[in-house]
C-alpha positions, 0 to 999 in steps of 0.5 A: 500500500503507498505511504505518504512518507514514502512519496519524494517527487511528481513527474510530468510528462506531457504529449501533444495529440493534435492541433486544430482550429475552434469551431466557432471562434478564432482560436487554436485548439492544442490537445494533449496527454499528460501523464503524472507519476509519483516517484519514491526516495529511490526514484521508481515510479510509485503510482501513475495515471494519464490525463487527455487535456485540452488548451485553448488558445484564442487569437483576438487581435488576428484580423484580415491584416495580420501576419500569419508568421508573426503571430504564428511565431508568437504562438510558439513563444507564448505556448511551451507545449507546442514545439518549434518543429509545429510552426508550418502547422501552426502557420496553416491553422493561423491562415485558415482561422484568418480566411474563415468568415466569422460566424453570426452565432457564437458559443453562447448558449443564449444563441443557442436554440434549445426549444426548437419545438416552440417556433415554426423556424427555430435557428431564426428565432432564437437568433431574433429572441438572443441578438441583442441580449449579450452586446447590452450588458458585455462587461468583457471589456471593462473587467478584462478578460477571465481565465479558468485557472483564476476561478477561486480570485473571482469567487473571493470577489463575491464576498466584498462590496458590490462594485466588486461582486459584479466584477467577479459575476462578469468574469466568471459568466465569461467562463460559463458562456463557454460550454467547455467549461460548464462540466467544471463550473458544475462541479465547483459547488463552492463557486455556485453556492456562492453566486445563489447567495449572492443572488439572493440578498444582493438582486435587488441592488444591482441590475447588473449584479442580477442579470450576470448570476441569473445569465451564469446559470442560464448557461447550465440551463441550455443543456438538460444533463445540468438542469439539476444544479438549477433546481438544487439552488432553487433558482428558478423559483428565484427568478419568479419572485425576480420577475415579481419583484422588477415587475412591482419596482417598474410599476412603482417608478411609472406612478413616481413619474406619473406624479412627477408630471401632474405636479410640474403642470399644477405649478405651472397652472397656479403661476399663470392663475395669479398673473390673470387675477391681476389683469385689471388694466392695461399696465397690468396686462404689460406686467403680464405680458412680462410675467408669462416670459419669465414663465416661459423661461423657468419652464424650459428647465423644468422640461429638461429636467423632465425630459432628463428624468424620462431619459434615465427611466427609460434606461431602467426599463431597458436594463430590467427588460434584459434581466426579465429576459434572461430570467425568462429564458431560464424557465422556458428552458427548465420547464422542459420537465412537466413537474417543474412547470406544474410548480411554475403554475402554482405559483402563477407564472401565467400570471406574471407572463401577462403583466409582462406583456405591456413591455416594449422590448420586441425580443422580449415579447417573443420570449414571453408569447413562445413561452405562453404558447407552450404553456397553454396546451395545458387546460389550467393555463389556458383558463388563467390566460382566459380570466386575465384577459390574454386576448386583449394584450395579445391583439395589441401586438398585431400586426407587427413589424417583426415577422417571428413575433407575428408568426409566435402570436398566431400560433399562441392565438390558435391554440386558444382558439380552442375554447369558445369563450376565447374566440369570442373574445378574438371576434371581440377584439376585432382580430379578424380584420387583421388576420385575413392579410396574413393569409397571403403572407407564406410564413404565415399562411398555415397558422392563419387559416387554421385558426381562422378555420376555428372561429369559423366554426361558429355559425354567428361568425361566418357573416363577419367573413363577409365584410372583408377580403377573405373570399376573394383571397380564397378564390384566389388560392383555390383557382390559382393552385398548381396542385391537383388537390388544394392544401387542406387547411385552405380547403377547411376554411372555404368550406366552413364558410361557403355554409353562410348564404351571402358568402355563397353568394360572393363566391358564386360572382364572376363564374365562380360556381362553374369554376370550382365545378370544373377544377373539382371535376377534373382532379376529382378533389373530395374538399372542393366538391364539399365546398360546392356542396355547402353552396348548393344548400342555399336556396335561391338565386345561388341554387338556380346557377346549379341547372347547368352542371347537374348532368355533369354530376350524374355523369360522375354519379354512375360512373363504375368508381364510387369513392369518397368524390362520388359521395360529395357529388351525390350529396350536391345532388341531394341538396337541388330541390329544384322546381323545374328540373325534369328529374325523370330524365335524369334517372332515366338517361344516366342511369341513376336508378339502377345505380340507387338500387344496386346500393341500397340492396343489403348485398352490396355492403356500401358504406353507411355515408353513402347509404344515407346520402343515396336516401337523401337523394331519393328524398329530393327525386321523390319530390317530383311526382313523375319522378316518385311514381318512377321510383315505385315502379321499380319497387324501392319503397321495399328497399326503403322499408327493408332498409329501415328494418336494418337501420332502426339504431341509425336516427339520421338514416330512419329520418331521412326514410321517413322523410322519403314516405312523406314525399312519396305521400304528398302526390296522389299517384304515390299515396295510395300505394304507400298506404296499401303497404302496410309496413309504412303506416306501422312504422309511422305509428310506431315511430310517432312517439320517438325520443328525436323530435324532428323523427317525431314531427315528420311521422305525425305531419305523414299520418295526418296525411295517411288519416285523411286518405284512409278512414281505416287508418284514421281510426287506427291512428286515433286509438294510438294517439288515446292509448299513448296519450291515457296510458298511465290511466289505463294502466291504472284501471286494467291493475285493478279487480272489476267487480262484476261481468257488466264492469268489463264490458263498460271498461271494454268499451262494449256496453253502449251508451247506458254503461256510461252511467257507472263511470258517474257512480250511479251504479254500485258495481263496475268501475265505480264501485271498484274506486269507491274505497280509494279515497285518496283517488276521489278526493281529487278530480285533478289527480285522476286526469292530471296526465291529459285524461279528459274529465268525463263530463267533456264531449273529448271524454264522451266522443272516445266512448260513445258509439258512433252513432250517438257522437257528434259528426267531426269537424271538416279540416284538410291537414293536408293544405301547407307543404311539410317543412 
């Protein structure tokens, strides 16, 4: 085992491996093996152990009309592990760092861009967001140039006054804003232990002092593997009550000079109030006249003042708007962890962001909307975002000047855009004027249409797109595409917003209609045919431009190729309800007959979309009288009510079949061969009580019609109509023991006009006599008919009891006057 007192001396033996160049800065880079060995009192090596090392040496005043011998001369005397035998090399390196060009992006890792995910173009906006964040506090010059190996002298400045402290923070943060040094930096707890003090008691004394500890560990923070030696000194909770504290202290020196100036003006008014009271003759006017000049003149000092005061505020605004920055920078990066951002969020971070927002500086305010943007994926920030008004603040800064701090707040918008409060309160702030230029802007292109695809959504916003450029803007990127299919998020938003009447209108000017038609056909675009179906549901003028292309899409209709185009087609189709279109020949010389057929048979398995779409289309076709009494013909009122069966779960199918009964019940031809398959009044019946209300509403407007054509079906329906309406009265009676034979017979219905007489309790038995001992049944007349049963004293009452013979005859009425809407 080695003994300390046997250890005598230390050899060093030092290898050059390699010259090379910095990658990023003018400099040389020496790599070489050290080997150390411990050597006992007889000289033999004792313990030994080898070290790469790597010298850096940076060559500051090499410019275009250096020498390359010279300095490559004083490299060599200056550098003793670089032997003379190196100097051509040296040479070589020297005129190539010489004839390199100078990076824009230094080693700093504030240009460097670690949230790439925050912006649609990283390296440019971190660039944007950094530029000017080093140049406005570069102390290099001032305190000199700071080397590693002089680390524990600046850590000794830490510990004097504060001049003192922000020399050392200066130097030592020239070391950490080289990489190569953090894994030691990291290591010296003593030194970091020490800045996280110092930042501690002293941030509120020095700007300056401030902005280099917070950048020192914002190097650390650039990397994730260091992201540890932050939360062990718990800076990024210092830096939140940073924010705070700068926040309150700008707050405090705006009011100051708030009331600096309310005071200058009231001075100013009670001197000229006194020179006005004694106006009272002419020699007084003189004297003021005198007197306003001398004001004048003692005004013009206290402006300078004013304006020198300004000044100097406005420098600390500049200067906190540097150590907000880096502060903020710092907890963007280490908010990378989903804990530590919930932690950020505890202690309102959203909150403070917001505040922040009334500042000036454009690359803080880049900084501040990539944070927010990431921050409001999450529901709880978004809530916050949405109570402190973020929309507001945020439309301020639009349109902006700066292309990525436009681009950063559509996006932030977009991912509020979400909730509906929130695009209510963008509609609100009159952002949709503003938003529809950027469409034609290629940066921001997608994040404008998606989001105004999202406020599009809402009905009541689709008329405000009328009243700017946004169709012609459309119609442009649509008509003017060279793709065959147009991107999607163009696409979406025309969609949405051809589903307002006046924007159809707008978009049908100047043949736009056969336009759209004729590109849709051609590359067979599903969106652009879904579009022109929005369009084609408007009644009106705008439907009417139709006639010229339905033999066109019957064409497309029939063809061997049924996909998701064929499906948009056969639903423009189903929307033209026209008046005089001769639907007849169109099932006829196309073929569309036997196409709707073959796809409504169970065997050929179509898809439940297109199924539903070809239903509504003979919704439209049944319209048509000759075109119905043409459907019956080839017997797809069977397909319909087999159709039915197999799709009773499918509201919106069974609808549009009921629908289809409804037509075909309206002409006169079809109406009785309607009825004499009695499925369909059944079914009608069956479906008069559904829970879907529009379900509800047509089967009652096609049984009215079925009642007045058919008496048998008129009784039918009516007794339903009383059960379904009595029901829990009849359930009621049938629960309980009659008392005689004669009893059934009048609950039956069957004992004429005398058997009444025991519903009135004249009787003992029957009915009556079976409630007599229910009191709680007798005591009230409201609660035996309080669900709809008619007192037996009304004609209603009598007229479901009576005979026909004793009832009286019922009023004429024709239910079948008015089309069913």
């Amino acid at each position: 085992m080695l003994q300390v007192e046997d250890a005598r001396y230390l050899k060093k033996k030092v290898k050059v491996l390699s010259l090379d160049v910095h990658p990023t800065e003018k400099a040389l880079v020496v790599n070489y093996e050290m080997e150390a060995t411990i050597l006992g009192q007889l000289g033999d090596p004792m313990l030994g152990d080898k070290k790469e090392c790597q010298k850096i040496i940076r060559l500051k005043s090499l410019d275009a009309k250096s020498d390359v011998n010279t300095v490559a001369r004083e490299v060599l005397d200056k550098c003793k592990l670089i032997h003379s035998s190196k100097l051509t090399e040296v040479q070589h390196l020297i005129s190539y760092l010489k004839a390199r060009k100078r990076t824009d992006c230094k080693t700093d890792p504030m240009n460097r861009s670690t949230n790439s995910d925050l912006t649609s173009s990283s390296s440019s906006l971190s660039t944007s967001m950094t530029g000017s964040l080093t140049s406005s506090f570069n102390k290099e010059d001032l305190h000199g140039t700071a080397y590693f190996a002089e680390l524990d002298s600046y850590q000794e400045l830490l510990y004097e006054e504060l001049p003192n402290k922000i020399k050392g923070t200066s130097l030592i943060l020239q070391l950490a804003r080289n990489p190569d040094y953090l894994s030691e930096l990291s290591l010296n707890e003593a030194v970091l232990g020490a800045l996280a003090r110092v930042l501690r008691e002293d941030w509120k004394k020095s700007l300056d002092l401030s902005y280099n500890i917070v950048y020192i560990f914002f190097c650390f923070s650039a990397f994730s593997n260091f992201h540890s030696v932050i939360s062990h000194f718990k800076i990024g909770s210092l830096c939140m009550d940073i924010l705070d504290g700068e926040l309150q202290r700008a707050d405090q020196l705006r009011e100051q000079l708030s009331s600096k100036r309310r005071g200058g003006k009231g001075s100013a008014g009670s001197n000229k109030g006194g020179s006005a009271s004694s106006n009272g003759s002419s020699s007084s006017l003189n004297i003021s006249e005198g007197g306003d000049g001398g004001e004048e003149a003692n005004a013009a000092p206290a402006m300078a003042g004013m304006d020198k005061t300004y000044a100097k505020y406005q420098a600390v605004l500049d200067k906190q708007d540097q150590v907000l920055r880096v502060c903020t920078y710092l907890l963007l990066n280490i908010a990378e962890d989903a804990k530590v951002e919930e932690k950020m969020r505890r202690k309102n971070i959203v909150g403070l962001l917001v505040r922040m927002l009334d500042r000036r500086s454009q690359h803080l305010l880049l900084l501040l909307l990539s944070f927010m943007k990431k921050l409001s994926i999450y529901t709880e920030n978004k809530d916050d975002m949405c109570d402190l008004n973020v929309v507001e603040k945020v439309s301020r800064l639009l349109p902006s000047t700066d292309a990525n701090l436009t681009d950063v707040a559509l996006r932030l918008l977009l991912n509020l855009s979400f909730d509906a409060i929130l695009r209510h309160s963008i509609i609100k702030c009159g952002l949709l004027p503003k938003l529809i230029p950027m469409i034609e802007s290629e940066q921001h292109q997608q994040a404008a249409l998606s989001l105004l695809y999202h406020l599009s959504v809402d009905d009541k916003c689709k008329s405000l797109f009328t009243y700017t450029d946004c169709i012609p803007i459309l119609m442009k990127l649509i008509l003017s595409h060279s793709d065959s299919q147009v991107p999607l998020e163009v696409m979406a938003l025309a969609v949405n917003v051809a589903g307002n009447r006046r924007n159809a209108q707008l978009i049908c000017e100047q043949d736009g209609l056969k336009l759209l038609v004729r590109r849709a056909i051609k590359n067979r675009d599903p969106l652009l045919m879904k579009m022109v179906r929005n369009i084609a549901q408007h009644e009106g003028p705008t439907r009417e431009l139709f006639k010229a292309h339905v033999e066109a899409l019957c064409s497309v209709v029939s063809g061997p190729v049924t996909d998701e185009f064929v499906l948009e087609c056969v639903g423009v189709l189903g929307n033209l309800a026209l008046p005089h279109l001769d639907y007849t020949s169109l099932l006829t010389n196309f073929g569309l007959l036997a196409w709707i057929q073959e796809k409504l048979t169970p065997d050929c398995s179509s898809a439940d979309d297109l199924i539903l779409e070809v239903v509504v289309l003979l919704g439209t076709l049944a319209g048509d009288e000759c075109a119905a009494a043409v459907l019956l013909q080839r017997g797809l009122l069977t397909t319909l009510v087999q159709l039915i069966n197999d799709k009773q779960e499918d509201d919106e199918l069974v609808l549009q079949i009921l629908y289809v009964f409804y037509q075909l019940c309206r002409h006169e031809d079809t109406r009785d061969d309607v009825i004499s398959t009695r499925e369909v009044p059944a079914y009608l019946i069956d479906l008069m009580h559904d829970n879907n209300v529009e379900i509800r509403r047509v089967c009652d407007t096609t049984l009215d019609i079925i009642a007045e054509q058919s008496p048998e079906w008129a009784g039918k329906i009516q007794q339903h109509k009383f059960r379904w309406h009595n029901s829990q009265w009849l359930d009621m009676v049938d629960s309980y023991p009659y008392g005689g034979g004669e009893g059934e017979d009048a609950c039956g219905g069957g004992g004429g006009a005398e058997e009444l007489l025991l519903l009135d309790g004249a009787g003992e038995g029957g009915l009556a006599a079976s409630f007599l001992h229910h009191s709680d049944v007798l005591a009230s007349q409201h609660s035996l008919f309080s669900d709809g049963l008619s007192s037996p004293d009304s004609e209603e009452f009598l007229s479901s009891i009576l005979p026909p013979a004793l009832q009286r005859p019922p009023t004429a009425s024709n239910r079948y006057s008015g089309d069913f809407e």
